[in-house]
C-alpha positions as CSV (number, residue, x, y, z in Angstrom):
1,X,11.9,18.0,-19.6
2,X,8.9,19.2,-18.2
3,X,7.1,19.6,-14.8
4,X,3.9,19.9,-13.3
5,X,3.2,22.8,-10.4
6,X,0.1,24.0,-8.6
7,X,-0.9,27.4,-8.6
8,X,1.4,28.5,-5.4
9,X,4.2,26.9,-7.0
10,X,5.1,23.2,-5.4
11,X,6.0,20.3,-7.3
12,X,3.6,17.8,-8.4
13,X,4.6,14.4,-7.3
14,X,2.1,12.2,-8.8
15,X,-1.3,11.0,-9.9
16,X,-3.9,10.6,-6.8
17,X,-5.5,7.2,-6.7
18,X,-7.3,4.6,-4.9
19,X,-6.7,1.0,-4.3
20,X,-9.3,-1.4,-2.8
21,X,-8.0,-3.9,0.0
22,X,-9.1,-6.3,1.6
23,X,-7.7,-6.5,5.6
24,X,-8.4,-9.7,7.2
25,X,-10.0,-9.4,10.3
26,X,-10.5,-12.1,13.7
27,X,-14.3,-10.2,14.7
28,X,-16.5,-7.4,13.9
29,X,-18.1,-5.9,17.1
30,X,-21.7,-5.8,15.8
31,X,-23.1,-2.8,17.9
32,X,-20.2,-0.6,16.0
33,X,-19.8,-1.8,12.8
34,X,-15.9,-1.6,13.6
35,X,-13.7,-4.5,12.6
36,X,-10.7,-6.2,14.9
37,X,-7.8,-6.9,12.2
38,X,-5.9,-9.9,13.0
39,X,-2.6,-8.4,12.0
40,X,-1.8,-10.2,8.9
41,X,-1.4,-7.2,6.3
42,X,-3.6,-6.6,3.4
43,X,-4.4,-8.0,-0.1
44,X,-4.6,-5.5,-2.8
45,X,-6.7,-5.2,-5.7
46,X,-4.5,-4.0,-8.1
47,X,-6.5,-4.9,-10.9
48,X,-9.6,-2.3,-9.5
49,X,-6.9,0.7,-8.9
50,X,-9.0,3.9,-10.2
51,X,-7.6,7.7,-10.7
52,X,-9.3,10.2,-7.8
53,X,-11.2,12.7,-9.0
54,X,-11.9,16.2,-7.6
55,X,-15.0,18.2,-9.4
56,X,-14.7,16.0,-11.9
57,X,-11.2,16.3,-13.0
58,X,-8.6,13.9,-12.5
59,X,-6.5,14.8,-9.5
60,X,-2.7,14.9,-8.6
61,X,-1.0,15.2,-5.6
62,X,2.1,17.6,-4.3
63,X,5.2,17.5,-2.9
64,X,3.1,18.5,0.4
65,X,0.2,15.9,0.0
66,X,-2.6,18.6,-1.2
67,X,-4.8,17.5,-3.9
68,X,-5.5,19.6,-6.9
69,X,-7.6,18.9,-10.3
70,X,-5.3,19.1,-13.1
71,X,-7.1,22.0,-14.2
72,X,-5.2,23.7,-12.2
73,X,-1.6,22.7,-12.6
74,X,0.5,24.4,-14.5
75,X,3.5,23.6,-17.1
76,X,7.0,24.1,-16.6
77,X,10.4,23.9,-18.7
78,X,13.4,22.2,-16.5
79,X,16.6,21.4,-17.1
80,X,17.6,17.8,-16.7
């Protein structure tokens, strides 16, 4: 079996990526631009989910939530 690590050796947990949402809201004050969310959870857009990319590469995330390009990961050999 094989694993992914970054170049000072943690774990690669998994692929970064976004997912668009749609929050419902009660008002929006209009001199902020900020939104008051009525509480109800969110709706996600599955459908639009897209990988993150850092300088152009696709990126992955660590056990320790830093994102790297997969450039930079490296290969390992691990018993199962």
């Amino acid at each position: 079996m094989k694993r992914y690590v970054t170049p000072t050796g943690s774990v690669i947990a998994g692929a970064y990526e976004m997912v668009p949402c749609t929050v419902g809201i009660t008002s929006i004050n209009l001199e902020t631009g900020e939104p008051d969310y009525d509480g109800n959870g969110s709706k996600m857009h599955w459908d639009d989910q897209k990988h993150v990319e850092l300088g152009g590469k696709k990126a992955y995330i660590d056990e320790n939530g830093t994102a790297w390009p997969y450039t930079s990961l490296k290969e390992e050999e691990v018993d199962d």
